[in-house]
TORTIBA-733897 format. One line per 8 residues: number of its first residue (from 0); their letters; for each residue x, y, z of N, C-alpha, C. Coordinates in steps of 0.001 Angstrom, whole numbers, always signed. Each point is the difference from the previous one (the first is absolute). Example, Ala and Ser with C-alpha at 12.3 -4.5 7.8 and 13.67 -1.06 7.14 Angstrom:
2
0 = AS = +13190:-5690:+7800:-890:+1190:+0:+900:+1200:+0; -350:+1050:-720:+820:+1190:+60:-770:+1090:+730
***
This chain:
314
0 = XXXXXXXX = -408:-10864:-10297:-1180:+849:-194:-745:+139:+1331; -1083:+1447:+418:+31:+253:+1200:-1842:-815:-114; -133:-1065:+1286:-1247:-430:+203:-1029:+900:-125; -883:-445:-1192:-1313:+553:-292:-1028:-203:+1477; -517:+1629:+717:-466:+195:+1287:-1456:-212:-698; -621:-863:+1020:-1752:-155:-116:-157:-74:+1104; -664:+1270:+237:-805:+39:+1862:-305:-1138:+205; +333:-427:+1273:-815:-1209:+683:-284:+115:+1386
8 = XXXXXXXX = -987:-890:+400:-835:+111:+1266:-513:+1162:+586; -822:-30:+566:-795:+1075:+1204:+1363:+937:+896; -311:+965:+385:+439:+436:+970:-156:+32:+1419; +886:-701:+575:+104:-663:+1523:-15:+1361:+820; -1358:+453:+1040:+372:+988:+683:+1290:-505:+852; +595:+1081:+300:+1590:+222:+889:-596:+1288:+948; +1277:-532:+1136:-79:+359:+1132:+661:+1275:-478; +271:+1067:+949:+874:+1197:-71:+738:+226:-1643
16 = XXXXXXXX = -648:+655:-470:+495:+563:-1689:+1456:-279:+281; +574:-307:-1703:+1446:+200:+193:+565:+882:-1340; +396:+1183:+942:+437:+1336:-938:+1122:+609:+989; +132:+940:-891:+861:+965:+398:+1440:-332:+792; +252:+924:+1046:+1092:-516:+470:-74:-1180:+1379; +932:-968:-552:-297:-1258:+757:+1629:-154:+863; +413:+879:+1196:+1510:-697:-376:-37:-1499:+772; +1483:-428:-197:+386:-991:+738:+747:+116:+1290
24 = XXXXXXXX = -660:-348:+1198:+565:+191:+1361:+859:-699:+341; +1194:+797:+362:+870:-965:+784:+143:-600:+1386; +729:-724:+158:-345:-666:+1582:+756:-43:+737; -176:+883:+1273:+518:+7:+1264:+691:-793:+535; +1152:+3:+960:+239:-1084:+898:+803:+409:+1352; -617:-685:+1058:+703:-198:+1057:+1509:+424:-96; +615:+328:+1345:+1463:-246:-176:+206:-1763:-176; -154:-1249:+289:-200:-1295:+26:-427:-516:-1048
32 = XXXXXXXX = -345:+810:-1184:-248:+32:-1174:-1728:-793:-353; -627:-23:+708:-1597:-164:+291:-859:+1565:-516; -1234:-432:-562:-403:+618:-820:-920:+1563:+1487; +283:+1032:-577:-185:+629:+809:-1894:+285:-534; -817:-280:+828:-1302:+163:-493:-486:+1108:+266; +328:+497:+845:-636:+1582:+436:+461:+1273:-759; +1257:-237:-671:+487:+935:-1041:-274:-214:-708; -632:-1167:-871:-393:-434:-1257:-1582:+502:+289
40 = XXXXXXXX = -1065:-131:+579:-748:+619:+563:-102:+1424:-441; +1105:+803:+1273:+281:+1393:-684:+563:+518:-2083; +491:-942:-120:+676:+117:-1297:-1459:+173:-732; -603:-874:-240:-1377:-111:-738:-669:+940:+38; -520:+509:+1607:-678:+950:+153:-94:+1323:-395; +1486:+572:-415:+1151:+703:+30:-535:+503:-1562; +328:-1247:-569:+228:-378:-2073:-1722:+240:+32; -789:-204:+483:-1108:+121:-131:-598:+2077:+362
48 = XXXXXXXX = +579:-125:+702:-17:+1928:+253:+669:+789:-1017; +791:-279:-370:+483:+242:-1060:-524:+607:-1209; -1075:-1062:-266:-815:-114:-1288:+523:-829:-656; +328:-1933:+42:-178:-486:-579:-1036:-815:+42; -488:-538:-906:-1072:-1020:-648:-263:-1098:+612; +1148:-370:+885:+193:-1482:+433:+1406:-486:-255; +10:-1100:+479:+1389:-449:+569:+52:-1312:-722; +1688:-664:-346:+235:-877:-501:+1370:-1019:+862
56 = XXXXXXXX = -331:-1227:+156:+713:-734:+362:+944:-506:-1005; +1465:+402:+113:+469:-1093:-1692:+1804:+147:+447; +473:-28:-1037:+1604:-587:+337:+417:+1178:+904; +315:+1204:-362:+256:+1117:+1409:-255:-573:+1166; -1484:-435:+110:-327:-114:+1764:+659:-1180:+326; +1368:-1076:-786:+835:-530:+293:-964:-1719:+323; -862:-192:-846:-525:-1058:-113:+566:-1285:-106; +1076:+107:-635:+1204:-877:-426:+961:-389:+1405
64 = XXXXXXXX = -82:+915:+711:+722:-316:+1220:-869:-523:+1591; -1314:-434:-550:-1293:-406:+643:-312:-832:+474; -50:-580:+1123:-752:-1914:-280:-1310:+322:-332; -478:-1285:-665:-1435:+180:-637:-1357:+462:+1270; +712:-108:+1485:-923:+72:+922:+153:+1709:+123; +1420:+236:+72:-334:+1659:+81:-550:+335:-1412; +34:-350:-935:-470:+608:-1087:-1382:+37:+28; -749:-820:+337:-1435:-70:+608:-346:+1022:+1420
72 = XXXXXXXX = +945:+64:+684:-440:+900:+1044:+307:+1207:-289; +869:+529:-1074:+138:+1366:-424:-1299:+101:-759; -245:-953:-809:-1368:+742:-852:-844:+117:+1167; -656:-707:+861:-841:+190:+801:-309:+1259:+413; +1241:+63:+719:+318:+1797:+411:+37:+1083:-559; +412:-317:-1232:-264:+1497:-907:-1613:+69:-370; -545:-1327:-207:-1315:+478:-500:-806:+127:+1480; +238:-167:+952:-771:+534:+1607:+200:+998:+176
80 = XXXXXXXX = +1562:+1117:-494:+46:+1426:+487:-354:+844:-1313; -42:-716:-1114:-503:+694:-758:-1892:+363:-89; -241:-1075:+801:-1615:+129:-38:-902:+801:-465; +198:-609:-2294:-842:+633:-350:+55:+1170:-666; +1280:+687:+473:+408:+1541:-537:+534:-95:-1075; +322:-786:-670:+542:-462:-1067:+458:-1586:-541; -48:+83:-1131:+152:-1661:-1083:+1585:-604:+1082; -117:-739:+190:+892:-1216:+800:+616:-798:-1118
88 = XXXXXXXX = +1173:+313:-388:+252:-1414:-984:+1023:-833:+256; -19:-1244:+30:+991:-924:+1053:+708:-913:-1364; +1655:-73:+343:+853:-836:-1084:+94:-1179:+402; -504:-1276:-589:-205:-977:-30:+1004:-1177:-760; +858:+842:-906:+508:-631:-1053:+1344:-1122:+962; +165:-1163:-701:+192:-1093:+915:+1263:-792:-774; +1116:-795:+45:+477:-1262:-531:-1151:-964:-420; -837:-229:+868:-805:-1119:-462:-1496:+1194:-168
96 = XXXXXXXX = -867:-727:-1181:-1082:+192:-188:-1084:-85:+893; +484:-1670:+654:-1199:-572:+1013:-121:+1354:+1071; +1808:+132:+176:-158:+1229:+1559:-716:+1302:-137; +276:+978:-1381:-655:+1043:-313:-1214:-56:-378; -875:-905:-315:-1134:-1037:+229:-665:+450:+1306; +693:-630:+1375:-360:-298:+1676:-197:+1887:+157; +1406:+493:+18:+235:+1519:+18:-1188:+988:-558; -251:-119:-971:-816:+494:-1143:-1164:-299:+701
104 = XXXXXXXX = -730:-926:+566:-1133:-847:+586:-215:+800:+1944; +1163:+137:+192:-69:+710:+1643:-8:+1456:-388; +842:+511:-1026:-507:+1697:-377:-1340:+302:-34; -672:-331:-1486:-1103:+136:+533:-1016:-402:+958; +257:-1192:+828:-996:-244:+1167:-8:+903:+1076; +1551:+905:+283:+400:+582:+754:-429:+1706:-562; -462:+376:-1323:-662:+1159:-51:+589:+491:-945; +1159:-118:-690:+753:+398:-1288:-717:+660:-798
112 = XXXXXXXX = +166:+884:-695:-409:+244:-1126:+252:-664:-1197; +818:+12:+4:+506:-1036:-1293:+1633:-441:+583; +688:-1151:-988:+1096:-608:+188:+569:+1115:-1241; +1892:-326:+186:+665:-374:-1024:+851:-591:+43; +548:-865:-986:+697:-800:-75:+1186:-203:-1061; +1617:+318:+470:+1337:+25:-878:+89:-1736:-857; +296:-255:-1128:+191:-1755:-115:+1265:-303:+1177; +1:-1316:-180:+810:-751:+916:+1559:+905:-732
120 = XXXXXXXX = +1384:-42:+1194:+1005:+312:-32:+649:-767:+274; +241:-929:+299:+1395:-1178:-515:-78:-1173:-438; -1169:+405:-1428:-100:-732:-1225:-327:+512:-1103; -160:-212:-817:-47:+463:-1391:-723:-578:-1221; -1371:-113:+653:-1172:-93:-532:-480:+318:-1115; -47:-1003:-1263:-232:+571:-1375:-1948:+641:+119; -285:+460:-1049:-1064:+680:-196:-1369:-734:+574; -98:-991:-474:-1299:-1031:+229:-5:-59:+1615
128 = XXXXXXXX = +1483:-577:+284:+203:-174:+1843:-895:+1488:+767; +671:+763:-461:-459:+1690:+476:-1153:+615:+86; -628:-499:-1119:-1603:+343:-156:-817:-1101:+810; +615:-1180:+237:-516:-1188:+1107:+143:+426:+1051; +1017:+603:+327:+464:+550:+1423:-1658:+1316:+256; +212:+1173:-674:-1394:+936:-230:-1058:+26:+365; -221:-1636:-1194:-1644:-302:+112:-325:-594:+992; +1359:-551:+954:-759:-1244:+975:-401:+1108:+1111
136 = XXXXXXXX = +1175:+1253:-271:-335:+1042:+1770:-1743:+663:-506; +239:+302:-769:-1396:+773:-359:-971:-715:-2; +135:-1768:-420:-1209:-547:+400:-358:-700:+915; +847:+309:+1049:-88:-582:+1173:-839:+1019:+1265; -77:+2069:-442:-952:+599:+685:-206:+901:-663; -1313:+641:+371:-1039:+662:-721:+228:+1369:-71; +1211:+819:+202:+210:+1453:+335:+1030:+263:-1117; +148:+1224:-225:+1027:+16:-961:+1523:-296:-331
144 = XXXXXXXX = +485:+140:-620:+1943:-961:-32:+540:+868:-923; +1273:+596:+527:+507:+868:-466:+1719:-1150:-806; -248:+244:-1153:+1460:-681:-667:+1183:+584:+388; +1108:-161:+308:+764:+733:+642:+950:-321:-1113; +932:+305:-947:+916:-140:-889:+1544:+626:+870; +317:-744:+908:+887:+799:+772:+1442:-594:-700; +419:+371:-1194:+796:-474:-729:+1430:+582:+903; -61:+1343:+708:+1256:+319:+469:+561:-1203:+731
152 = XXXXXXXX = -963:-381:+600:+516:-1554:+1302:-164:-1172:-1070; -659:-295:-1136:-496:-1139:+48:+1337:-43:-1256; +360:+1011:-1114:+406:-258:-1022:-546:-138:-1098; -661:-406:+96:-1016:-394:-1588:-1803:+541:-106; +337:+668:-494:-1331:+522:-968:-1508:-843:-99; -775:+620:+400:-1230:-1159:-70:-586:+597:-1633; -517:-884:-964:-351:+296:-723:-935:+823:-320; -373:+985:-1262:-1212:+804:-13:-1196:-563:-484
160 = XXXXXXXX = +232:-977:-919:-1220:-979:-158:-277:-1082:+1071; +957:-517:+806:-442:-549:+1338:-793:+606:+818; +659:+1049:-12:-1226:+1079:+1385:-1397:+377:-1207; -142:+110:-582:-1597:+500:-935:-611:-1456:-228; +873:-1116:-219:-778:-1172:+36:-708:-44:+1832; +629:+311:+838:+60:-489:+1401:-1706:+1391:+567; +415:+806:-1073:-1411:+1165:+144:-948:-441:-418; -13:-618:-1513:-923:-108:-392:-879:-1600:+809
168 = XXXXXXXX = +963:-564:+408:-760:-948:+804:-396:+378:+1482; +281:+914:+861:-608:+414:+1090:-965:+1407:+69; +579:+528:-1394:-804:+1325:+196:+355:+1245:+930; -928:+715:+447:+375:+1223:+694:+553:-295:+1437; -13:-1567:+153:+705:-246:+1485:+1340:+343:+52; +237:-98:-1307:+2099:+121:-237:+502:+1352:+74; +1010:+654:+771:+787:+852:-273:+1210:-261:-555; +1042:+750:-333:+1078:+498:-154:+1070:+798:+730
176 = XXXXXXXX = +1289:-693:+619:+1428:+782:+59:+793:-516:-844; +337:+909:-1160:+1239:-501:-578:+911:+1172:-16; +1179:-1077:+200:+1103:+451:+711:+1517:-297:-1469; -200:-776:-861:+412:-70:-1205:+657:+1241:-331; +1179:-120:-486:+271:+1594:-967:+357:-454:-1692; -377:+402:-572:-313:+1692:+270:-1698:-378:+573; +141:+810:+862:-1677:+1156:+924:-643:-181:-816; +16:+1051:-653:-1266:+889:-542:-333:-899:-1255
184 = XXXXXXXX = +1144:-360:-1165:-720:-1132:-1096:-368:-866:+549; +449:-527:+926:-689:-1292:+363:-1587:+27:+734; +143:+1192:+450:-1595:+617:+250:-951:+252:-612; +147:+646:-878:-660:+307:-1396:-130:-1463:-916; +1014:-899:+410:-244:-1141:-1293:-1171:-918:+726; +198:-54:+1678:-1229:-380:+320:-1490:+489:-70; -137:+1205:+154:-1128:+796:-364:-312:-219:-1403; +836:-392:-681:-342:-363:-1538:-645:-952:-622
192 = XXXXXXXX = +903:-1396:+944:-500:-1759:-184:-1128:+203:+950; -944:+939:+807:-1351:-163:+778:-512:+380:-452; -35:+961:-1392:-1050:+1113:-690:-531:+878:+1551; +1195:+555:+1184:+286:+896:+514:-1098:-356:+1392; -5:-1472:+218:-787:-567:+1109:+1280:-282:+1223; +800:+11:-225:+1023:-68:+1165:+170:+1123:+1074; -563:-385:+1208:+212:+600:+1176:+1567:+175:+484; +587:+1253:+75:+1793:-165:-128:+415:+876:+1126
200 = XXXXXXXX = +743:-234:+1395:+555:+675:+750:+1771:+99:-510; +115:+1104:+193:+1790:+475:-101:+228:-488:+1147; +1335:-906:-541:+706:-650:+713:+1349:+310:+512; +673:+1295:-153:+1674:-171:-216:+341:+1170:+1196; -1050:+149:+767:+545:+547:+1056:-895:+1496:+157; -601:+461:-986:-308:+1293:-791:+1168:+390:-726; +998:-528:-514:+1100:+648:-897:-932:+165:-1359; -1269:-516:-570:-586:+74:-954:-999:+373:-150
208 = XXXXXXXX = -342:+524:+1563:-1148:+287:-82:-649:+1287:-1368; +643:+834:+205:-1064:+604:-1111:-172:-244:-1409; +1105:-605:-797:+31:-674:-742:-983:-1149:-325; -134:-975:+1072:-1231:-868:+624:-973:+358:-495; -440:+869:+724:-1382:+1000:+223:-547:+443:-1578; +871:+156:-710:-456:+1088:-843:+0:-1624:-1172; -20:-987:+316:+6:-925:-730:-1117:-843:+231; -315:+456:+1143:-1462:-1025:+415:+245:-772:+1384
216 = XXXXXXXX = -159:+618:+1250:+435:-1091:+1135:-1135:+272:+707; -480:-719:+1323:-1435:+150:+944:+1022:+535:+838; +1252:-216:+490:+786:+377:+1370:+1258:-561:-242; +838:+146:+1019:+1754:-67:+426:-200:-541:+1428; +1373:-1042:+99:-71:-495:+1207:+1803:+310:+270; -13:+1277:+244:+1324:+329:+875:+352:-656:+975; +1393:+870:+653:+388:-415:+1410:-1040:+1099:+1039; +411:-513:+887:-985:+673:+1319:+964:+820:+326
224 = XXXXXXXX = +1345:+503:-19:+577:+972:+139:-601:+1655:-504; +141:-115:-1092:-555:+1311:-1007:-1832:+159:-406; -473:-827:+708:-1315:+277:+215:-906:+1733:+171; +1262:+805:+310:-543:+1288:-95:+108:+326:-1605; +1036:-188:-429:+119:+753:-1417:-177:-986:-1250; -698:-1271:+665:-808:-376:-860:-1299:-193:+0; -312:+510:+893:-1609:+345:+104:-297:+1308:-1188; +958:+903:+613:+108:+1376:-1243:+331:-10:-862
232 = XXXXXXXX = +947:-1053:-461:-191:-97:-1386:-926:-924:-465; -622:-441:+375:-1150:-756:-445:-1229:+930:-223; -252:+694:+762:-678:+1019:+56:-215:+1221:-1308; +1611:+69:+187:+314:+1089:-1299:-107:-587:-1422; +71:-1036:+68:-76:-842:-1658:-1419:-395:+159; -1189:-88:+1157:-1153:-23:-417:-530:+1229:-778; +347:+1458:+771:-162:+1027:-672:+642:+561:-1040; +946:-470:-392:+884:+103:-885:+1161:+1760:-17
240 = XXXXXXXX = -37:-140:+869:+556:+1430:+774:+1605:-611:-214; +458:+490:-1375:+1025:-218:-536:+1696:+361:+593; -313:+1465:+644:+1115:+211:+1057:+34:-790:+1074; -828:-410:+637:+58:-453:+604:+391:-1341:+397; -511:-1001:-930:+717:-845:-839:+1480:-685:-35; +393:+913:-615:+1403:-205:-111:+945:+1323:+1354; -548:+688:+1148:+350:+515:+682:-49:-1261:+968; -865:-781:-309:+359:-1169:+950:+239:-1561:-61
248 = XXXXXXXX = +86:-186:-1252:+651:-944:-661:+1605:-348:+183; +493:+1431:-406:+1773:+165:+48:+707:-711:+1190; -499:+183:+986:+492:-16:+1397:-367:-1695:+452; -1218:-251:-525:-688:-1062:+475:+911:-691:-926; +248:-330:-792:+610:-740:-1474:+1765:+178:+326; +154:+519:+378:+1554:+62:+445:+202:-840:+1529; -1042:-39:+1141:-310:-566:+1113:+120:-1107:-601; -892:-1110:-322:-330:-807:-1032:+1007:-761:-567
256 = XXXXXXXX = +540:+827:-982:+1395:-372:-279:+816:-1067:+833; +323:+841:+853:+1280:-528:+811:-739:-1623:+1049; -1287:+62:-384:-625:-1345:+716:-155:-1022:-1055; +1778:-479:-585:+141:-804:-929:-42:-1870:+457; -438:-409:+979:+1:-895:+327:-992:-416:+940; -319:-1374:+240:-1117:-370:+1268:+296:+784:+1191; +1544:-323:+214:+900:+660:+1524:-240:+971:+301; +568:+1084:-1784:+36:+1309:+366:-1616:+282:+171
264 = XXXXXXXX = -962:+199:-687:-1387:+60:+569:+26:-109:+1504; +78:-929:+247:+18:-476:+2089:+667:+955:+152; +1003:+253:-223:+1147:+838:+1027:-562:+1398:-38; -66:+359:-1349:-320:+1746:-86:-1554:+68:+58; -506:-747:+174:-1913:+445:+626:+315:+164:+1338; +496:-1107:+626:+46:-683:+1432:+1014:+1527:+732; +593:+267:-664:+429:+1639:+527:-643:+967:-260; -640:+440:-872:-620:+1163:-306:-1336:-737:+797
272 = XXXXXXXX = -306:-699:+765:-1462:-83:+359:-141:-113:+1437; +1539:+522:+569:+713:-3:+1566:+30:+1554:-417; +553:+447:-1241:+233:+1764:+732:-1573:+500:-560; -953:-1088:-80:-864:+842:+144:-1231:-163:+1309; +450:-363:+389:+8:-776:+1623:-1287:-1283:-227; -39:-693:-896:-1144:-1077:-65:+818:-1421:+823; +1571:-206:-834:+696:-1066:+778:+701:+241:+845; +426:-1117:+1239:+1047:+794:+864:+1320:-874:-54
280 = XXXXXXXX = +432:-509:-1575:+681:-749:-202:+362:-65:-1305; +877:-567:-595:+86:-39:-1334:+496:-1480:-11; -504:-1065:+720:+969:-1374:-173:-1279:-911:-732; +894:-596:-688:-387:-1062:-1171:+991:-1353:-1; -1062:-991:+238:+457:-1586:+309:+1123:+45:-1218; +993:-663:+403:+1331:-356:-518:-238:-1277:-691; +1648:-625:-970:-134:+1135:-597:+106:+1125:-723; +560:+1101:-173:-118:+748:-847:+762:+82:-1102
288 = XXXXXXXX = -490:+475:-1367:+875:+133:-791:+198:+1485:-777; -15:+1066:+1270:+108:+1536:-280:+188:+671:+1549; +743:+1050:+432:+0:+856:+1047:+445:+597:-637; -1133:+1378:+696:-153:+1313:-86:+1161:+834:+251; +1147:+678:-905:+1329:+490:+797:-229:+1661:+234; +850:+681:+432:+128:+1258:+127:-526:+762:-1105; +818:-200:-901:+16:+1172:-1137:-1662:-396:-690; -538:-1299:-374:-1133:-447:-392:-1273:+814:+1002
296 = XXXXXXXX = +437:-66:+1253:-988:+370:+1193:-494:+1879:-368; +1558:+294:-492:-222:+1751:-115:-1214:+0:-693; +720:-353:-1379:-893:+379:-1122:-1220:-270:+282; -599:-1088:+676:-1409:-191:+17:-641:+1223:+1092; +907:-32:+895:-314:+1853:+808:-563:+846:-878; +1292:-192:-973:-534:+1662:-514:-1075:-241:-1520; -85:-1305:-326:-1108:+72:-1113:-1371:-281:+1237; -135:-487:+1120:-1074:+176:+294:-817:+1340:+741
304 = XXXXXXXX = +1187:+474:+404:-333:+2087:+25:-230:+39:-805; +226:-280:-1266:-750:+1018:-1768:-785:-532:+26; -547:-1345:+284:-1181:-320:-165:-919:+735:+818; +20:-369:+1239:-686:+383:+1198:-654:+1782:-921; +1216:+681:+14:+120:+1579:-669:-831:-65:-1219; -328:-1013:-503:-632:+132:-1413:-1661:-601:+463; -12:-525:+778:-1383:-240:+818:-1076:+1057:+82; +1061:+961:+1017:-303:+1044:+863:-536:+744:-727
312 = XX = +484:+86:-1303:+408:+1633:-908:-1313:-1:-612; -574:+1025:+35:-1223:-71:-1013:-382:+1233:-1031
***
């Protein structure tokens, strides 16, 4: 049965709102494979011209392949070039609690808008463990904490009465990514167990986005690749400009598609974000478990001309 929602606590002012489109930036590197800061710099600045909302640190920007010292000096940096122009949200989620704890504790000292945080990945943490894991990041700083249900990596499903119990004890500090399928019921079943208090970003790349949307979401945290034609479709499902819609859905959702894995994500952003001259590289720390081949490379050519073409078109 889905946890009976009873508002609780005050509302904690927050730094930089968190709506709309949020993507996730990927990260640069050296030929020497060192984090390139001046393109990450440009990248932000870039996603921010654009028209997005603000920027998100999380598995894309290859966190997993991090020491905990660069992972601290990447947040630093995104929230110094972002200065302000938008919500900063930094991934914190850890093996150990204590560490996403420390992490969680230097985000916001360092200017974050809010954290989020995936459960631990090479264990398998029953329910009680999970919601311990939650409550300790959220009560360890005062800004908001985004649940991250990243079941594609993690495997297992975070519960829907876990996350509305985990609301109803922090209140409006808590967001939502769930990443669970099915999408959309599992979206709706949370909006259900909150009596419709759940703050919910689309998680799956925008492959759901309008679907999402029309179900109840504050924002989407895409890739930083397609940042043009998901600004517009974000746009178009605010106004509800129905051709439009699905004139740019098709293209975006077929893009999407083919970014069936952590890898493939890296590989096909990390190219489409060189031919659009933001990277001057497409290399990703090894390692890998996807390269980009010929015939894969076309198609994304020519679905990102229809996109681009479905941008333009008005």
């Amino acid at each position: 049965m889905p946890t009976t929602f009873k508002p609780a606590g005050t509302r904690i002012p927050m730094r930089p709102a968190l709506h709309g489109v949020l993507p996730v930036f990927q990260l640069p590197y050296h030929d020497d494979e060192t984090i390139d800061e001046s393109t990450l710099a440009k990248e932000l600045h870039w996603l921010l011209d654009q028209g997005a909302d603000g920027v998100v640190m999380a598995m894309v920007s290859e966190v997993l392949r991090l020491s905990d010292t660069e992972r601290r000096r990447v947040a630093e940096r995104a929230i110094a070039a972002v200065a302000g122009r938008g919500a900063v949200v930094i991934s914190v989620g850890h093996e150990s609690a204590y560490v996403a704890c420390e992490l969680a504790r230097h985000a916001e000292a360092a200017g974050a808008s809010a954290v989020m945080a995936i459960p631990p990945l090479a264990v398998a943490p029953n329910e009680e463990q999970t919601r311990r894991y939650y409550q300790r990041i959220a009560g360890a700083i005062g800004i908001p904490v985004i649940v991250q249900d990243a079941s594609g990596y993690v495997g297992r499903p975070l519960s829907i009465a876990m996350q509305a119990e985990l609301l109803q004890e922090f209140g409006p500090r808590l967001f939502f990514k769930p990443e669970a399928p099915p999408i959309g019921p599992r979206l709706s079943a949370l909006l259900e167990a909150t009596a419709g208090q759940a703050r919910i970003f689309e998680g799956t790349g925008g492959i759901a986005l309008v679907d999402s949307f029309r179900r109840g979401i504050v924002g989407t945290m895409p890739g930083a690749d397609l940042i043009v034609g998901i600004v517009a479709l974000w746009r178009a499902l605010q106004a509800g400009d129905e051709r439009r819609i699905y004139e740019l859905s098709l293209p975006l959702g077929a893009l999407i598609a083919m970014q069936n894995s952590l890898d493939a994500f890296l590989a096909i952003e990390k190219y489409l974000l060189v031919k659009q001259g933001v990277f001057t590289n497409t290399m990703v720390r090894g390692p890998v478990g996807y390269v980009l081949d010929e015939p894969t490379r076309r198609e994304v050519e020519r679905l990102f001309l229809m996109l681009r073409q479905a941008v333009e078109h008005r």
